[in-house]
C-alpha positions as CSV (number, residue, x, y, z in Angstrom):
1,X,239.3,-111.0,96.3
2,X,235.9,-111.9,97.8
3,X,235.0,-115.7,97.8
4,X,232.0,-117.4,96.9
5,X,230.9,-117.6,100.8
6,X,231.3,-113.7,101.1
7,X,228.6,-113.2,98.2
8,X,226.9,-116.1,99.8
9,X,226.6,-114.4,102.8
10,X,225.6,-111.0,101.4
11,X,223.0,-112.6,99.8
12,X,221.8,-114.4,103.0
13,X,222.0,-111.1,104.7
14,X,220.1,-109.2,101.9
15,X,216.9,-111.5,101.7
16,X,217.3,-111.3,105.8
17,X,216.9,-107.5,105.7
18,X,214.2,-107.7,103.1
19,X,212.3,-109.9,105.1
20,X,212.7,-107.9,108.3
21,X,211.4,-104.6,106.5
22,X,208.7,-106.0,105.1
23,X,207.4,-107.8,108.3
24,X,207.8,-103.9,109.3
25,X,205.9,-102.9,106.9
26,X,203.4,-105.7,107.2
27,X,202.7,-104.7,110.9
28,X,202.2,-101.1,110.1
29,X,199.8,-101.4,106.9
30,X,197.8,-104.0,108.8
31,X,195.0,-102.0,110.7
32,X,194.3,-102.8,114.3
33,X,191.1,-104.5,115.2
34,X,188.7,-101.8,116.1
35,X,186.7,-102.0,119.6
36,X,182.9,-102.1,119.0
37,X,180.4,-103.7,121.2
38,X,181.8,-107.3,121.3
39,X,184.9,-106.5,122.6
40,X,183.6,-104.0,125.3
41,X,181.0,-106.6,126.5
42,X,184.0,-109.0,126.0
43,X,186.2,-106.9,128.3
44,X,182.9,-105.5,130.7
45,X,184.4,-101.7,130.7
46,X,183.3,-98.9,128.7
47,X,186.2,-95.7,128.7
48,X,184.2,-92.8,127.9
49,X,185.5,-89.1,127.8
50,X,183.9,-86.1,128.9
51,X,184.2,-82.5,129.8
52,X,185.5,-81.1,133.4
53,X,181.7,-78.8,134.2
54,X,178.7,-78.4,136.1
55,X,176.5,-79.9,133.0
56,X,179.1,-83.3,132.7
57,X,181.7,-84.4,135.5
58,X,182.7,-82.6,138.6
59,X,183.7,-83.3,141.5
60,X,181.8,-81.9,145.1
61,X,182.7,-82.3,148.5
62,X,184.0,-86.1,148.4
63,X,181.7,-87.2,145.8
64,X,181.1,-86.5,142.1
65,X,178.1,-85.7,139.9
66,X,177.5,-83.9,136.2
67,X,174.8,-85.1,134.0
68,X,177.1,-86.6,131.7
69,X,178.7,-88.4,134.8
70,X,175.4,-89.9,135.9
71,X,173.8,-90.6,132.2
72,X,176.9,-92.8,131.5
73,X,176.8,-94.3,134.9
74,X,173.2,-95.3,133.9
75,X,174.3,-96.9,130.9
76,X,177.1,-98.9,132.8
77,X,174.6,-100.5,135.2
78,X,172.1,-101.1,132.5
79,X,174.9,-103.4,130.4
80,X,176.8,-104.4,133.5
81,X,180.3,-102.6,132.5
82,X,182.8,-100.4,134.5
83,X,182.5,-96.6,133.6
84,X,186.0,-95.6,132.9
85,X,186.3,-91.9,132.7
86,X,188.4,-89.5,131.1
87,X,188.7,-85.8,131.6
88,X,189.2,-83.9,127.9
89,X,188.1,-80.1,127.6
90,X,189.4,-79.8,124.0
91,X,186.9,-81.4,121.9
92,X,189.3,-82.2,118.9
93,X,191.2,-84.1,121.8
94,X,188.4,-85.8,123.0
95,X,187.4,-86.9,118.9
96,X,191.2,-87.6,118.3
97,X,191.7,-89.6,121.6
98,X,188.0,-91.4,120.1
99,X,190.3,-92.9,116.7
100,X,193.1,-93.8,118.4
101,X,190.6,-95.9,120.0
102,X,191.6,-94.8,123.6
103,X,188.1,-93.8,124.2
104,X,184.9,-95.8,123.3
105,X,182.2,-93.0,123.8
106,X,182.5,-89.1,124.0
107,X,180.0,-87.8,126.7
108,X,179.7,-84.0,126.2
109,X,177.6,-81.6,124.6
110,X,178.6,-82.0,121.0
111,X,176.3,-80.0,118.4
112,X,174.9,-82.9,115.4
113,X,176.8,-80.6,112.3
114,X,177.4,-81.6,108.8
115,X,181.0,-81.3,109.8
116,X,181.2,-83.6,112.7
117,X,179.1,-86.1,110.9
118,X,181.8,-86.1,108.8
119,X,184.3,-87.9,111.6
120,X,181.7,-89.1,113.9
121,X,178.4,-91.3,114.6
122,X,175.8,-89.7,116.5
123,X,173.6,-91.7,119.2
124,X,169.9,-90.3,119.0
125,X,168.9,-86.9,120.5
126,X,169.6,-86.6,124.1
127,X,169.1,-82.7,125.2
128,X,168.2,-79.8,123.2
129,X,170.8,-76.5,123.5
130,X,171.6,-73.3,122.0
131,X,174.4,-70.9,121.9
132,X,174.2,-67.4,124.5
133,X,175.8,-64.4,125.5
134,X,176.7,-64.7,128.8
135,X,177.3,-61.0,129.4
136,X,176.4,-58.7,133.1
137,X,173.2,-57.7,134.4
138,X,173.2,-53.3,134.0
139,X,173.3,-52.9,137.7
140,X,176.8,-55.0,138.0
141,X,178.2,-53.3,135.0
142,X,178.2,-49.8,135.6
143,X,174.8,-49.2,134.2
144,X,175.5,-50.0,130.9
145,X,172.6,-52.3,129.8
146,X,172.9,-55.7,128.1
147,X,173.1,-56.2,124.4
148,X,170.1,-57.6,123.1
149,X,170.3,-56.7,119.4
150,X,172.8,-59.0,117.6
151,X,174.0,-55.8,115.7
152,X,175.3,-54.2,119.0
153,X,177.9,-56.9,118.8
154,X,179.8,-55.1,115.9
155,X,183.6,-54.3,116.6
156,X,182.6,-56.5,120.1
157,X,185.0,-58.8,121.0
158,X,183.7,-61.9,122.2
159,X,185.8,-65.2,123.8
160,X,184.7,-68.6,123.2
161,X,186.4,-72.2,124.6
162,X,188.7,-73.8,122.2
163,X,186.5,-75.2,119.1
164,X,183.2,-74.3,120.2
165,X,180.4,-74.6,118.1
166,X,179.7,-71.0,118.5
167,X,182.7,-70.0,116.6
168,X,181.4,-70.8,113.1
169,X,178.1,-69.3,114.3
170,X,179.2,-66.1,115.3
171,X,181.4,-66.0,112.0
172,X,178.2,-66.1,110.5
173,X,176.6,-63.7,112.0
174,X,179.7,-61.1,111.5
175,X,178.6,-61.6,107.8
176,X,174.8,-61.3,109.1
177,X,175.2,-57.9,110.5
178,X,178.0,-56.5,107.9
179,X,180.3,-55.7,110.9
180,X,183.4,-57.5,112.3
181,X,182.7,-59.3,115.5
182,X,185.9,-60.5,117.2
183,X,186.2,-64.3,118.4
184,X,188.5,-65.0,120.9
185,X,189.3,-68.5,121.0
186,X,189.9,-69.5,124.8
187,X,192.6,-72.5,125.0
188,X,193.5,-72.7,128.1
189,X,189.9,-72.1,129.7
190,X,186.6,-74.4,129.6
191,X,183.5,-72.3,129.4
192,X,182.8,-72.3,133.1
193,X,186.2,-70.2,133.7
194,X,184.5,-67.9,130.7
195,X,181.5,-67.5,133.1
196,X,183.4,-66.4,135.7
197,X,185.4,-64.2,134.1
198,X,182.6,-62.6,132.9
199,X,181.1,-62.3,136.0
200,X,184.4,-61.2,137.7
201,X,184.5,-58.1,135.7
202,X,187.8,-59.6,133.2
203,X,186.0,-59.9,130.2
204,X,182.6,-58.7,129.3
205,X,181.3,-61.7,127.0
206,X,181.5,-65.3,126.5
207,X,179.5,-67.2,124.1
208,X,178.4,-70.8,125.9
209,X,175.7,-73.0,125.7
210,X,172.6,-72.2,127.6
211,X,172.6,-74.7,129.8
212,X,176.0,-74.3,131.5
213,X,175.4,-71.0,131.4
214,X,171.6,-71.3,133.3
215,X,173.7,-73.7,136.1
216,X,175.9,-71.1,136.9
217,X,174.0,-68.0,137.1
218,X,172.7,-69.4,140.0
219,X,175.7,-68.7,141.4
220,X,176.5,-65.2,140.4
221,X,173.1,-63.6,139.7
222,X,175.1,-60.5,138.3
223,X,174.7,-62.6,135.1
224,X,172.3,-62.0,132.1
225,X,172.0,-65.1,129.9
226,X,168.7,-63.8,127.9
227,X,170.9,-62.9,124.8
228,X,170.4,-65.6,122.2
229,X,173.5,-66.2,119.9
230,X,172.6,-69.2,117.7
231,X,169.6,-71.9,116.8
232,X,168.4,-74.5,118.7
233,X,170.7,-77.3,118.5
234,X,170.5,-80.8,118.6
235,X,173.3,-82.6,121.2
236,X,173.6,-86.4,121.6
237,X,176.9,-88.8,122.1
238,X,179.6,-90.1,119.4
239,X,181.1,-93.0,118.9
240,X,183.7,-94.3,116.0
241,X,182.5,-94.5,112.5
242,X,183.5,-98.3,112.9
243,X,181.4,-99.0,115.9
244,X,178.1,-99.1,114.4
245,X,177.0,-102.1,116.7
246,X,177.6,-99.9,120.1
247,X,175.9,-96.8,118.7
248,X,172.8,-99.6,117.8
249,X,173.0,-100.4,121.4
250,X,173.5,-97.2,123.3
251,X,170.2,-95.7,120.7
252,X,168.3,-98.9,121.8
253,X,169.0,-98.3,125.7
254,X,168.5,-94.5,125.2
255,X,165.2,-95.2,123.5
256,X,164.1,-96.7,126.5
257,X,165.5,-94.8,129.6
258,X,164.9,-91.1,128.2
259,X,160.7,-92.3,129.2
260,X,161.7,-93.0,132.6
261,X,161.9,-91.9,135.8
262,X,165.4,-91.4,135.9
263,X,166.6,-89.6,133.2
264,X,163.5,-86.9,134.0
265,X,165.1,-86.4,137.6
266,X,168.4,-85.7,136.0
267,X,167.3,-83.0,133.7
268,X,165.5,-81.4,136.4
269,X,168.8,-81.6,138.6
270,X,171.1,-80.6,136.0
C-alpha cells in the first residue's frame, strides 16, 4: 500500500521533471544573440569566409594573396580587427556556416539574384562579372574550332562547380535554344580544377566566371575564354539578414576605398 510520503514524493519528482524540461525547452526556443557590428568591434575580429582561387585566397611561395584576401585585409586595418579566414568552396556551406553565425562576412564572388536576396544582405557593388565558356583554343583541340553560337551547345555537356550561378543560366538557355544542354554539377572541384581540366584535355567545357577564367589563361594559353554564357552580373559581399549595422558599415567604408588608390591597384593585379 503506498503512503502518503510515496505520493508526496512522486509529486515532488513530477513538478522536478516538469521544471527540468521546460528550462530545456526554455534554452532551445530562446534565440541566441546575433553578432552584428557591436559585438565584432566589441571582440576586435572579423571571421570571414571565402573561396580557395586565384581571384580570392591562395597561397604562393610562403606568402598568400587573392583579391578577396587583400580587400578584406583592407577592411581589417581600416576598423582595427583581426581578419579571421575561412576556406569554404561550396557556397551553400559558406551561406549556411554565415546563420549559424560561425562566419560574419562571405568574401567571394556571389551573383546579387532574387534568390539569394532571399537569405542574404548584399554590401554595395564591388566588381562587375559574367558567366563563360572556358573551352580550347582550335589548334590545341584537334582543329576543331571553338563554339561561339550558343546553339552549338545543344546535346553539349557542360560541368559547372557545385551551385554556380551558371547552373540556372544555362538551364535557361537549354529552353532558349529548344535543345538539351547537359549541366554537370562538379562537387568535388572548384572552378580552377574545371580550368584545368579543360585545358588538360579531360573535359572540353566548364562554365566559370570571366574573371577566374582571364587569371588563368595566362597560364595555359591553349584556352579560349571569348564565349559568353550569361549577362553581366553584379558581385558584392553578404552578411546576415540580422546584421544590418555591419552591412551599413562595410557599404560606408567601401564607398570610400573603391575611389582610391588601393582598391585600383588590386583590380589591375587581380
Amino acid at each position: 500500500m503506498k503512503t502518503p510520503k510515496h505520493y508526496a514524493w512522486i509529486a515532488v519528482s513530477s513538478a522536478v521533471l516538469f521544471l527540468l524540461l521546460y528550462a530545456a525547452y526554455a534554452m532551445r526556443a530562446k534565440p541566441l544573440p546575433v553578432r552584428d557590428f557591436h559585438d565584432i568591434e566589441k571582440e576586435r575580429t572579423i571571421r570571414i569566409v571565402t573561396e580557395y582561387g586565384a581571384n580570392s585566397y591562395y597561397v604562393s611561395a610562403d606568402s598568400i594573396d587573392g583579391f578577396q584576401y587583400e580587400l578584406a585585409k583592407a577592411l581589417g586595418a581600416h576598423f582595427g580587427w583581426q581578419v579571421t579566414f575561412f576556406l569554404e568552396n561550396n557556397l551553400a556551406h559558406s551561406i549556411h556556416g554565415l546563420k549559424m553565425q560561425t562566419y560574419d562576412l562571405i568574401a567571394r564572388n556571389i551573383p546579387v539574384t532574387t534568390e539569394n536576396r532571399e537569405d542574404l544582405l548584399f554590401t554595395d557593388l564591388i566588381l562587375l562579372d559574367r558567366q563563360i565558356l572556358v573551352q580550347r583554343t582550335e589548334s590545341s583541340n584537334r582543329g576543331v574550332p571553338p563554339v561561339r553560337n550558343q546553339i552549338e551547345l545543344g546535346k553539349k555537356t557542360l560541368y559547372v562547380p557545385e551551385n554556380s550561378p551558371g547552373i540556372l543560366r544555362l538551364k535557361n538557355l537549354s529552353e532558349e535554344i529548344a535543345d538539351t544542354i547537359y549541366i554537370l554539377e562538379e562537387k568535388q572541384y572548384a572552378a580552377e580544377q574545371l580550368i584545368f581540366m579543360v585545358a588538360r584535355g579531360d573535359i572540353d567545357f566548364a562554365v566559370v566566371d570571366y574573371q577566374t577564367a582571364l587569371k588563368y589563361q595566362q597560364y595555359y594559353p591553349e584556352l579560349d575564354i571569348d564565349t559568353d554564357i550569361g549577362f553581366t552580373q553584379m558581385q558584392s559581399w553578404a552578411v546576415r539578414k540580422e546584421s544590418p549595422l555591419l552591412l551599413d558599415s562595410v557599404n560606408a567604408w567601401l564607398k570610400v576605398f573603391k575611389t582610391g588608390k588601393e582598391f585600383a591597384a588590386m583590380k589591375k593585379k587581380y
